[in-house]
TORNUFI-187553 format. One record per residue (C-alpha): residue in three letters; x negated, y negated, z negated. Coordinates in steps of 0.001 Angstrom, whole numbers, plus 524288, in hexadecimal, padded with zeros to 5 digits. Layout:
REM TORNUFI-187553
type / px / py / pz
ALA / X / Y / Z
...
This chain:
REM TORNUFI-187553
type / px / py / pz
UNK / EF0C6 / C99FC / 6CF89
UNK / EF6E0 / C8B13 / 6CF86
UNK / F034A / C91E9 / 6CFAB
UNK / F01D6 / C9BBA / 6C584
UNK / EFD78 / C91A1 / 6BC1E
UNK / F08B9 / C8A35 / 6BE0E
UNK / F1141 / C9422 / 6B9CD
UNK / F096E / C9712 / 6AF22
UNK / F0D5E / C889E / 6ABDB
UNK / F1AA6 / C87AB / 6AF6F
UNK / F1BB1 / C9481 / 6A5D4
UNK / F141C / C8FB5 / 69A0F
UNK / F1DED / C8232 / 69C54
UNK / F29A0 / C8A32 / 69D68
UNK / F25EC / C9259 / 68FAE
UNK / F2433 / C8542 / 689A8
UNK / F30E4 / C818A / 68ED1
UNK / F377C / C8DAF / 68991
UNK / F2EFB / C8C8D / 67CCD
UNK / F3269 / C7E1E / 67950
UNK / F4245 / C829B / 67BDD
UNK / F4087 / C8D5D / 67239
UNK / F3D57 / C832E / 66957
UNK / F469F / C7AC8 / 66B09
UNK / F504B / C85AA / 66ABC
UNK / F4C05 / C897E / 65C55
UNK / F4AA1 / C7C96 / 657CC
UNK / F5835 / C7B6D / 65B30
UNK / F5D5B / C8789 / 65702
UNK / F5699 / C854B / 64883
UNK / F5D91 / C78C3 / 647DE
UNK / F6A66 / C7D97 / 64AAD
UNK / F66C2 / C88C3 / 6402E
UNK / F641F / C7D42 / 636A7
UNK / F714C / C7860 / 639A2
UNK / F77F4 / C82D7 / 6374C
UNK / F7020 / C885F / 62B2C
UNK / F73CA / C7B8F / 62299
UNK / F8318 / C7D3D / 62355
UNK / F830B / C8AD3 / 61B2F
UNK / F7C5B / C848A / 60FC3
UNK / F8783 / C7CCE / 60CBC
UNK / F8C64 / C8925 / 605CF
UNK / F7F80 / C8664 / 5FDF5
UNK / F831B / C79CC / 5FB36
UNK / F9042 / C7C01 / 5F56B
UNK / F89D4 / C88E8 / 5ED76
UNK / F8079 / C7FF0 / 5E716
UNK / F8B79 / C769E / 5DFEE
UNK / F965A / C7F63 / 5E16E
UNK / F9E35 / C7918 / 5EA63
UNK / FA14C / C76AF / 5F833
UNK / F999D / C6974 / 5FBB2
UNK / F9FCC / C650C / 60691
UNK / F9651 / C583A / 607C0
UNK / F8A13 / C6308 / 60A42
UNK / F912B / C6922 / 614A2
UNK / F92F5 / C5BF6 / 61ADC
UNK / F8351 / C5A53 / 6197B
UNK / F7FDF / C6860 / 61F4C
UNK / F8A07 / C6534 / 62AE2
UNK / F8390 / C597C / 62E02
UNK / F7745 / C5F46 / 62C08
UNK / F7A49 / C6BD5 / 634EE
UNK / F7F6E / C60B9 / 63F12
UNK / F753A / C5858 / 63F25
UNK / F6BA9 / C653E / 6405E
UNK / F728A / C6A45 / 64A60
UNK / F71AB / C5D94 / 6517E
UNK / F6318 / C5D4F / 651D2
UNK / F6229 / C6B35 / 65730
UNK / F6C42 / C6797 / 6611D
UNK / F6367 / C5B8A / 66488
UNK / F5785 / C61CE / 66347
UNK / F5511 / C65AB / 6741A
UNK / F58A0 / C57D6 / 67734
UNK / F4E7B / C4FAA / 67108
UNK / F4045 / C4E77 / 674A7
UNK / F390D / C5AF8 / 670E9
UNK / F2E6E / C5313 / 6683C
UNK / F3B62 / C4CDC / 66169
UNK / F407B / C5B57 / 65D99
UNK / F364D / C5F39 / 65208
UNK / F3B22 / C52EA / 64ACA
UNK / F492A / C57D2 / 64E39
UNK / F46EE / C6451 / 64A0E
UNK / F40E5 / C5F11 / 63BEF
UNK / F4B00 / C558E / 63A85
UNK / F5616 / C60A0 / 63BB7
UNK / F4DFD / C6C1A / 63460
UNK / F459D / C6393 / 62A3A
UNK / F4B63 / C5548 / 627A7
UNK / F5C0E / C5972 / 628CC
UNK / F5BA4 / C64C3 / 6208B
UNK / F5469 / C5E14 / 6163F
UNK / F5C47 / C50D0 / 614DD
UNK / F699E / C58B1 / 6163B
UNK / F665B / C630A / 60C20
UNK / F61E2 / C557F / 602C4
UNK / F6F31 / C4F8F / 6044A
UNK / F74B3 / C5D91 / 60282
UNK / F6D99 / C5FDD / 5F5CF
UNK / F6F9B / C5101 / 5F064
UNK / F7D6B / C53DF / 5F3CD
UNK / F7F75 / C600E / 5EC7F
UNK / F77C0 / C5A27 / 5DF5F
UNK / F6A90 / C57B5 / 5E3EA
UNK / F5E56 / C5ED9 / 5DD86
UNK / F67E1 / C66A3 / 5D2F3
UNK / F6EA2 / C6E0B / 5DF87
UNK / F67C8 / C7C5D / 5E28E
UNK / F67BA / C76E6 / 5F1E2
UNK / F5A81 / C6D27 / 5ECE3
UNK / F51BA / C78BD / 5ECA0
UNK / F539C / C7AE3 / 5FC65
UNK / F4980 / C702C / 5FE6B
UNK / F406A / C77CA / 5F882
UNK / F42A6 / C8063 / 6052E
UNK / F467E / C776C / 60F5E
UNK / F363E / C74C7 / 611A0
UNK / F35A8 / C8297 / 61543
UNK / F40DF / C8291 / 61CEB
UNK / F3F14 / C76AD / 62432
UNK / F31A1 / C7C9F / 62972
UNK / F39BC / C85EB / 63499
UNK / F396B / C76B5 / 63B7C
UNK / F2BFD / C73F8 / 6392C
UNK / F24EF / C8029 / 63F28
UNK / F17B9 / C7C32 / 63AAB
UNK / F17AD / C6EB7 / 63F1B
UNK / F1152 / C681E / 63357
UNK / F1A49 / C5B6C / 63272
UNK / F261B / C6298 / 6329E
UNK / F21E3 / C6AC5 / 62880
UNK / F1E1F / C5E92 / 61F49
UNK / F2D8D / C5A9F / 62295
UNK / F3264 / C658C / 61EBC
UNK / F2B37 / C63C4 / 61172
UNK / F2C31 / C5678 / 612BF
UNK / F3A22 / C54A4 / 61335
UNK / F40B1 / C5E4A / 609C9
UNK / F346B / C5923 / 5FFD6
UNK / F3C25 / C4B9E / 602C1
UNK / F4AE8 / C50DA / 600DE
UNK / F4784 / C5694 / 5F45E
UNK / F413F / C4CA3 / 5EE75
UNK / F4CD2 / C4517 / 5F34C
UNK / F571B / C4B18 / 5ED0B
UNK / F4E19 / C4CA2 / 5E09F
UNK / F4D10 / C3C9A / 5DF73
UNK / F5AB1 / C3B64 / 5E18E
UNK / F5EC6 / C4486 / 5D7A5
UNK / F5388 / C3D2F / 5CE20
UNK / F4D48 / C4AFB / 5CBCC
UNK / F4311 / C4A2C / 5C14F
UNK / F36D6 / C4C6E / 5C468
UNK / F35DC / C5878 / 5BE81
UNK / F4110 / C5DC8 / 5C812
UNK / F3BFB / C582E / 5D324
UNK / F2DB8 / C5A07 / 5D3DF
UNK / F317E / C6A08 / 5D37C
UNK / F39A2 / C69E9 / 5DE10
UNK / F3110 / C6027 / 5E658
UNK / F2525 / C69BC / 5E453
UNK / F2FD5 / C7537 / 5E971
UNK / F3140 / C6FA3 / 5F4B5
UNK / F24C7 / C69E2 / 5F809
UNK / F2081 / C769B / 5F43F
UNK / F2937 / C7D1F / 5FE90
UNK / F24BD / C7318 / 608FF
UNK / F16E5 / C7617 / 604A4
UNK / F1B32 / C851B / 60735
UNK / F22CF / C80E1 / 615BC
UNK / F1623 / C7A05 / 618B9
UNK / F0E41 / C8527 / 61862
UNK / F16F0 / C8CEC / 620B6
UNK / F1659 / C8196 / 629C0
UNK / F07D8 / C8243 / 62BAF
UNK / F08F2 / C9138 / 62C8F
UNK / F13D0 / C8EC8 / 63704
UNK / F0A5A / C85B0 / 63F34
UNK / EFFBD / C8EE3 / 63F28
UNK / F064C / C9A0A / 640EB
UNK / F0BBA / C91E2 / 64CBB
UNK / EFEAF / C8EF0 / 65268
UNK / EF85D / C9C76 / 65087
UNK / F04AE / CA0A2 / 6590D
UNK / F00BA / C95A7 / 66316
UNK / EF2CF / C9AC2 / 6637E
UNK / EF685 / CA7D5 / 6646F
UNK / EFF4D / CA488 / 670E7
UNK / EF4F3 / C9C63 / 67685
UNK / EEC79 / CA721 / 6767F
UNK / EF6A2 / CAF6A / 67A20
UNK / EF813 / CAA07 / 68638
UNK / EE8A6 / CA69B / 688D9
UNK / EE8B8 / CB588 / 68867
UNK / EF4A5 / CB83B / 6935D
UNK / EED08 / CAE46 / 69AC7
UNK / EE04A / CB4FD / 69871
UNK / EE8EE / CC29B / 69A28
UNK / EED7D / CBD0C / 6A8BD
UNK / EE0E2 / CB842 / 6ADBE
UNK / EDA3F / CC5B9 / 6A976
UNK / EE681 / CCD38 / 6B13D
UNK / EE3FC / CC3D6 / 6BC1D
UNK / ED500 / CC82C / 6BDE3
UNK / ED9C5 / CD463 / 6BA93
UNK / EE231 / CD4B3 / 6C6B3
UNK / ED7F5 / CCDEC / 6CE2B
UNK / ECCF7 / CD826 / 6CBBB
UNK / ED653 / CE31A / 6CEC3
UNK / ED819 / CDC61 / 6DCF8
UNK / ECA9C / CD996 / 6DF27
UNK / EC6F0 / CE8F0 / 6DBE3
UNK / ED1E3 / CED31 / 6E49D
UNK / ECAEC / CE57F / 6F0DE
UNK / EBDF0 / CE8EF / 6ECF9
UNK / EC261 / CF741 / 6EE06
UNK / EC7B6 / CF250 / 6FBE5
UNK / EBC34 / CECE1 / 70032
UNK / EB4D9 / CF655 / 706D5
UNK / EC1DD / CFC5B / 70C94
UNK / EC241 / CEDCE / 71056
UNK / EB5F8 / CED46 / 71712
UNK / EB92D / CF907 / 71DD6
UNK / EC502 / CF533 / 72375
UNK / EC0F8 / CE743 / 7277B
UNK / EB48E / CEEAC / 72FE9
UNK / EBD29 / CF6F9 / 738CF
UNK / EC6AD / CEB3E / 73C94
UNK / EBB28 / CE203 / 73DE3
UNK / EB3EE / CEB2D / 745D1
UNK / EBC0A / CED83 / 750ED
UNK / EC137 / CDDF8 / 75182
UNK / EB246 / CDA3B / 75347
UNK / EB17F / CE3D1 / 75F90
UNK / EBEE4 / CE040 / 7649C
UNK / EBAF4 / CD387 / 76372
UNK / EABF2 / CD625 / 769DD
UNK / EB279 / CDD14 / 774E7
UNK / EBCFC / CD22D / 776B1
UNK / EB224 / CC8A5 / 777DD
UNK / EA9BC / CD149 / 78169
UNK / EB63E / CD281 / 78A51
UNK / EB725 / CC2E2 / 78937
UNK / EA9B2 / CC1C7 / 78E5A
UNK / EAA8D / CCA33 / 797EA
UNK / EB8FC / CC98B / 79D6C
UNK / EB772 / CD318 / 7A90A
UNK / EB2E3 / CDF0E / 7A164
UNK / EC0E5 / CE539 / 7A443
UNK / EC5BD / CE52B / 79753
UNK / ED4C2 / CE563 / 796BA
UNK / EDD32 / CE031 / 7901F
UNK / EE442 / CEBD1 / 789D8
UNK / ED42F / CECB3 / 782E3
UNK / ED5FB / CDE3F / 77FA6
UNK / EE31F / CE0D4 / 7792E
UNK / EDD54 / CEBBF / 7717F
UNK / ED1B8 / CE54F / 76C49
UNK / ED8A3 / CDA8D / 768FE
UNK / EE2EA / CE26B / 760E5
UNK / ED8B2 / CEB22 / 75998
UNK / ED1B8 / CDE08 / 755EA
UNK / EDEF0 / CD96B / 74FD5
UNK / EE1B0 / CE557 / 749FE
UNK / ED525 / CE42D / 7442F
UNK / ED790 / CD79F / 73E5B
UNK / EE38A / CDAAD / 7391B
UNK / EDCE1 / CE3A7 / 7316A
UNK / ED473 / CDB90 / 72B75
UNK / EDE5D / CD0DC / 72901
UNK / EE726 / CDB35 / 72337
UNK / EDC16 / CDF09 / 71AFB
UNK / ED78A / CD079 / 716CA
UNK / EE62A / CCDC9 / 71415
UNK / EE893 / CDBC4 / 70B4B
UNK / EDC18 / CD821 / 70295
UNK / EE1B2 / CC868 / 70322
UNK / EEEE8 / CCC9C / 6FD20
UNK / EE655 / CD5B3 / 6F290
UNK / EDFC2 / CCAED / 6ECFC
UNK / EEB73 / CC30F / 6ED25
UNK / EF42A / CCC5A / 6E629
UNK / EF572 / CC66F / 6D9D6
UNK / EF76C / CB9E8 / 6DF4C
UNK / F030D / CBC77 / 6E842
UNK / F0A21 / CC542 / 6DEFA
UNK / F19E9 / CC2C3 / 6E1F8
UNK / F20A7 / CCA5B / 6D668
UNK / F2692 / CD6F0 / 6D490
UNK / F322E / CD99B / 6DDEE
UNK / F3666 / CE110 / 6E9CE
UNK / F2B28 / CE4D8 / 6F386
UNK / F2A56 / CEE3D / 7008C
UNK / F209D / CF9D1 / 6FB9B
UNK / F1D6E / CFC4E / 70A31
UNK / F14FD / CEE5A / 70C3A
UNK / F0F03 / CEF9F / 6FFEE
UNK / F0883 / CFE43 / 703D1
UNK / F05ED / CFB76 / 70E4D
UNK / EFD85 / CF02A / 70BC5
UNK / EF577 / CF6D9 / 6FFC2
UNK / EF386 / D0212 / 70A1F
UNK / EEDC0 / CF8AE / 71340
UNK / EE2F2 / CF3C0 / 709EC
UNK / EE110 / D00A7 / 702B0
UNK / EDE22 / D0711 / 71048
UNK / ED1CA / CFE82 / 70FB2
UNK / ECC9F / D0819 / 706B0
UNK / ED4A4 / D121C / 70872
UNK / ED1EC / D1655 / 716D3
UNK / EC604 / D1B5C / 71599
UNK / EC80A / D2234 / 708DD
UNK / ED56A / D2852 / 70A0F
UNK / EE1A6 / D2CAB / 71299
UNK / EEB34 / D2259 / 70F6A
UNK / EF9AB / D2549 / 71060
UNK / F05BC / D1E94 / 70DC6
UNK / F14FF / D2247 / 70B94
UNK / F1DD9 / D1777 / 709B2
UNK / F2CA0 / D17CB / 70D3B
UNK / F30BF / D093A / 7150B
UNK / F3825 / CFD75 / 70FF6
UNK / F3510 / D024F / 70117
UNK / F3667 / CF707 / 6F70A
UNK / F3121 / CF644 / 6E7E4
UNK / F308D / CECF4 / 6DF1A
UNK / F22C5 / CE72D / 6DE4D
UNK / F190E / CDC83 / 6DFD3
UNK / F13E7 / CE000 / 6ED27
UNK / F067D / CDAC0 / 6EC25
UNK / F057B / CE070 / 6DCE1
UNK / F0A4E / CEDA6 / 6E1BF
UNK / F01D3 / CEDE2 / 6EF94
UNK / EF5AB / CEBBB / 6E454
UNK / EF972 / CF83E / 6DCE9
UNK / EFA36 / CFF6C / 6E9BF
UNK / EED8F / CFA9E / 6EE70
UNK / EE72B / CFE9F / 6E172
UNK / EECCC / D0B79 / 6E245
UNK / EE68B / D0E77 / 6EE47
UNK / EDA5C / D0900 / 6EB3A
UNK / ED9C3 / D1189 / 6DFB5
UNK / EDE4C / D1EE9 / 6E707
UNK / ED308 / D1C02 / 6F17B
UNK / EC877 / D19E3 / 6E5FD
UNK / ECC14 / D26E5 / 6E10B
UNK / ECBA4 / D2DAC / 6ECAE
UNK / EBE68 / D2677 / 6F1D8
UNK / EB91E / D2A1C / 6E2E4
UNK / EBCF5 / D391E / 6E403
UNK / EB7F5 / D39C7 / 6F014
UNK / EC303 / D4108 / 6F763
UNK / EC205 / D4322 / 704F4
UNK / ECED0 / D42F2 / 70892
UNK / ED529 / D3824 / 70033
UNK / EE31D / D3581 / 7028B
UNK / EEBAD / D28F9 / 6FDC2
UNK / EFAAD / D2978 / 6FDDB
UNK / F037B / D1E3D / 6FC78
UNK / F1000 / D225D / 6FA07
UNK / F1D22 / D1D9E / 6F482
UNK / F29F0 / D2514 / 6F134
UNK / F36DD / D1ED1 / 6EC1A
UNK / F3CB2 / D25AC / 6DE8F
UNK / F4903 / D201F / 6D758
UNK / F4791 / D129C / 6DA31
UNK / F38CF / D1369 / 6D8BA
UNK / F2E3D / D111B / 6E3F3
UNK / F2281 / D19B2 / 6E158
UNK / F16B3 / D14C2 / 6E73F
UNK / F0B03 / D209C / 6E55A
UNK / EFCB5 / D1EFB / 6E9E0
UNK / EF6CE / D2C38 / 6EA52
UNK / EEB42 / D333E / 6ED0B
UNK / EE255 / D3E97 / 6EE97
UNK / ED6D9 / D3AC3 / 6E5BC
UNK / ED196 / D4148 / 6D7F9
UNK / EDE42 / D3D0A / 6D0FC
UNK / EDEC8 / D36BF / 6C2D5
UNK / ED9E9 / D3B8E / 6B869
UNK / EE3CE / D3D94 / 6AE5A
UNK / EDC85 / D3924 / 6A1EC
UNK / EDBB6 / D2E00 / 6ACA8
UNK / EEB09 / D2B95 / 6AE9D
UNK / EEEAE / D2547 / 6A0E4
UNK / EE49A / D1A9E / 6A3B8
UNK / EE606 / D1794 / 6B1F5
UNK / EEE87 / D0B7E / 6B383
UNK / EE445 / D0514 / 6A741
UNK / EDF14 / CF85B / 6A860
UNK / ECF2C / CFBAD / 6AB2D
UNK / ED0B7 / D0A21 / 6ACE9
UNK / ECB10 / D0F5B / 6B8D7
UNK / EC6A4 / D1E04 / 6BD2A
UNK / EBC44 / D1609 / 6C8E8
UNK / EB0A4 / D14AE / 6C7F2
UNK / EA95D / D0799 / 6C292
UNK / EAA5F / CFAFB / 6CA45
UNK / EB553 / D02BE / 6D310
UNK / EC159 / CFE6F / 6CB16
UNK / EC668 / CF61B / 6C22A
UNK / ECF5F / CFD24 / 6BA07
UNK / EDA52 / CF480 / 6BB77
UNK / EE10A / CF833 / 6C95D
UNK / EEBE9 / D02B9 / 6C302
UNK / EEDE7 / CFA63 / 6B79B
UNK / EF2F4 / CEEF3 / 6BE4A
UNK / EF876 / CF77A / 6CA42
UNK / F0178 / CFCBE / 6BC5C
UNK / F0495 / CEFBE / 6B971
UNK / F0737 / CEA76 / 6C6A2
UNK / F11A0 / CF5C2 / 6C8A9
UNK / F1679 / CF5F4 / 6B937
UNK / F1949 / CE4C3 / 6BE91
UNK / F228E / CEB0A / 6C924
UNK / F298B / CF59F / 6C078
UNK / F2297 / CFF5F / 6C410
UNK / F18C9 / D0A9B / 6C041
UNK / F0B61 / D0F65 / 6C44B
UNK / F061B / D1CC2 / 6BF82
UNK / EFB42 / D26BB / 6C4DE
UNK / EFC4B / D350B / 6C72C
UNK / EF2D3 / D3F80 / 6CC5D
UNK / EF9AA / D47E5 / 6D8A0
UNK / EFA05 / D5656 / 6D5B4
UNK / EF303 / D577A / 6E318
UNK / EE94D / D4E75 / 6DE3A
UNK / EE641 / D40C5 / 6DEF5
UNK / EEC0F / D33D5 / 6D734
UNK / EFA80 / D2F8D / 6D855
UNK / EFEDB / D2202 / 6D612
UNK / F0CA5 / D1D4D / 6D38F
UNK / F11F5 / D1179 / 6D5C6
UNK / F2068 / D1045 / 6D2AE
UNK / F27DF / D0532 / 6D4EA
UNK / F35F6 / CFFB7 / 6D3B9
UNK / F3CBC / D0034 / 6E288
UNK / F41EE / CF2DD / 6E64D
C-alpha cells in the first residue's frame, strides 16, 4: 500500500510538472504572437496620415524586439517573477509604444487614439482573472490616454468622452475578468471532485475485487475442509503407528513399512501445503499482479484445476486437454482467477440441476493466431433471455446469498485487459460453453 501511494504521488508531481510547462509554453508562445502581431500595423500607421512613417516602424521594431525578448527570457527567471513578465510584455509595452506611436502620428486627431478604447479588453488575454492584472490593464491604457489628451491640451469637453470610453471598456474587461476567475474556479471544483470520485471509483473496484475473492473461497471452503480431512487423517495414523513402533522396537516392523508410512505422511502434507499455498496466492491476487505479457497456459491450468478440484471432486468428472509448451499473452494470476471462476460456476450449475453424472471439460485449441481456452459442461445450459445479461455487473441466475453477481463481469474485463474476449454458448448436446480467447504469445 506504501508503495502504491507513492506512485500515486510521484504521478500527481509529474502532472504538475507537465501542467506548469504547458504554461510556460503558452505564456511564451502568446508573447512571441504579441511580437509578431505589432509589426503589420505599421501599414495602419502609414494609412492613417497617408504616408509611409518610417519613425513608427522603428517603434513597432523595437517594440516586437523587446517583446520577443521577454518571451525568450521568460523559462529562465524565477517562476513567481514570470506573471510580472508576462504583464510587463502584454499590458505595460503595448500601451507606452502605441502612446509614442499615436503622439507621433498627431496625437488625439489620428484614427489610431480610439485603439485604447480596446486595448483594456485586449490586454485581459494576460490577466486570466487575476484581479490586479485586470485593474492594469484598465489602469494603464486609462493612463496613456489621458496622457496623450494633456499633451495635446484637449478640452475638456474632448477629453472627458473619450476617458469615459475607455474606462467604460475597462469597466466592460473587468467584468469578463471576474467571469474568467470564476469560471476558473468552478473548473477547479469540478476537477477536485472529479478526482474525489476516481478515488472513490478505485476504492469501490478494490472491494469490489476483494468481495469477489472472498466469495470464490467461501465456495471453496467446504471442498476445503474436505480435502484437508483425508490428508490429515492418514498423517495422524502414520504418525500413531510410527510412535507405537518407537515404543515398542521389536514388534518386527520393517523398514520397507517405515519407508511407506513415512512417504504417505509427506504426501499428505504436501497436500495440505499445496492447498494452504493455492488459497494464499487467491487472496493475494490483486496484490501480486505483474502486467499483461507472455505467460505458459499449461502452469496456469493446472493450478486453477488444483483448487477447483476441492469442489469439484465430489460433484463432477473433471477432464482436461491442453497441448505442452503453449504461450498467451496474459496476466497469469488475473487469468488463473477467470479460470477458477469458471469452474466454480460450471460445478454450481451442475450441483443446482442436480445431474448425476456431471462432467467438466477443460479444453484449449489454437485458431489463427488465437488460443481458445473453453470451460464446458453438462449442466441445464443458459437460458437465452439469460445470455444478453450474463457478463453484467450484479446479475446472477444462483440463488440468494450463493453469488455475487460480479464473477463474469470482471472475468470480461480481466480478459478484455489482455486483448482478449469472453463469451457464453449453450452446446447443442446440452450444457454451458465458455470461451476464452486470447492473443498467442
Amino acid at each position: 500500500m506504501t508503495q502504491q501511494h507513492g506512485g500515486e504521488t510521484l504521478d500527481s508531481q509529474e502532472a504538475t510538472l507537465r501542467s506548469e510547462d504547458l504554461v510556460l509554453r503558452n505564456e511564451q508562445r502568446f508573447l512571441y504572437m504579441l511580437a509578431l502581431t505589432c509589426l503589420p500595423f505599421w501599414v495602419v500607421d502609414a494609412l492613417s496620415v497617408m504616408r509611409p512613417t518610417w519613425d513608427t516602424l522603428a517603434l513597432r521594431v523595437a517594440w516586437s524586439g523587446l517583446t520577443w525578448a521577454m518571451g525568450w527570457w521568460l523559462p529562465r527567471i524565477e517562476p513567481s517573477s514570470r506573471r510580472l513578465v508576462l504583464t510587463t510584455g502584454g499590458v505595460v509595452v503595448p500601451n507606452l509604444f502605441l502612446l509614442v506611436v499615436v503622439h507621433r502620428l498627431g496625437g488625439v486627431d489620428n484614427p489610431l487614439f480610439g485603439w485604447f478604447c480596446v486595448m483594456p479588453v485586449v490586454s485581459l488575454t494576460v490577466s486570466r482573472g487575476e484581479t490586479w492584472q485586470a485593474l492594469m490593464s484598465t489602469l494603464v491604457p486609462l493612463g496613456c490616454a489621458g496622457t496623450l489628451l494633456w499633451l495635446d491640451a484637449a478640452p475638456a469637453v474632448k477629453a472627458v468622452p473619450w476617458l469615459l470610453l475607455v474606462a467604460g471598456s475597462g469597466a466592460v474587461g473587468l467584468q469578463m475578468s471576474s467571469f474568467y476567475r470564476r469560471l476558473r474556479q468552478a473548473r477547479k471544483k469540478a476537477d477536485a471532485e472529479q478526482r474525489a470520485v476516481q478515488a472513490a471509483l478505485v476504492a469501490s473496484q478494490a472491494r469490489v475485487l476483494e468481495a469477489e475473492r472472498l466469495a470464490q473461497v467461501g465456495r471453496l471452503a467446504a471442498g476445503v475442509a474436505h480435502e484437508v480431512k483425508n490428508p490429515l487423517a492418514y498423517v495422524q495414523a502414520n504418525l500413531r503407528f510410527l510412535l507405537e513402533e518407537w515404543r515398542q522396537p521389536m514388534t518386527g516392523a520393517t523398514d520397507t513399512e517405515y519407508t511407506d508410512a513415512l512417504q504417505e505422511t509427506m504426501q499428505g502434507v504436501e497436500r495440505i501445503h499445496q492447498i494452504v499455498k493455492d488459497l494464499t496466492a487467491l487472496s493475494r491476487a490483486e496484490e501480486s499482479v505483474e502486467g499483461v505479457g507472455r505467460c505458459e497456459l499449461s502452469p496456469i491450468i493446472d493450478a486453477s484445476v488444483r483448487l477447483a478440484s476441492v469442489r469439484l471432486k465430489s460433484l463432477v468428472k473433471l477432464s482436461v486437454e491442453v497441448p505442452e509448451a503453449l504461450s498467451v499473452r496474459a496476466e497469469s494470476r488475473r487469468l488463473g482467477q477467470v479460470l477458477l471462476n469458471l469452474l466454480l460456476n460450471a460445478a454450481d450449475a451442475i450441483e443446482d440441476s442436480k445431474v448425476l453424472d456431471g462432467r467438466v471439460a477443460v479444453r484449449v485449441e489454437v485458431q489463427a493466431g488465437r488460443v481458445r481456452l473453453m470451460v464446458e459442461d453438462n449442466g441445464p445450459g443458459i437460458l437465452p433471455e439469460n445470455l444478453p445479461r450474463l457478463f453484467t455487473s450484479f446479475f446472477t441466475t444462483k440463488a440468494p446469498g450463493k453469488g455475487t453477481g460480479l464473477g463474469l463481469a470482471l472475468s470480461r474485463q480481466y480478459v478484455e485487459s489482455f486483448g482478449g474476449t469472453l463469451h457464453a454458448e449453450n452446446r447443442p448436446e446440452g450444457g454451458a460453453r465458455f470461451i476464452v480467447e486470447l492473443p498467442a504469445a
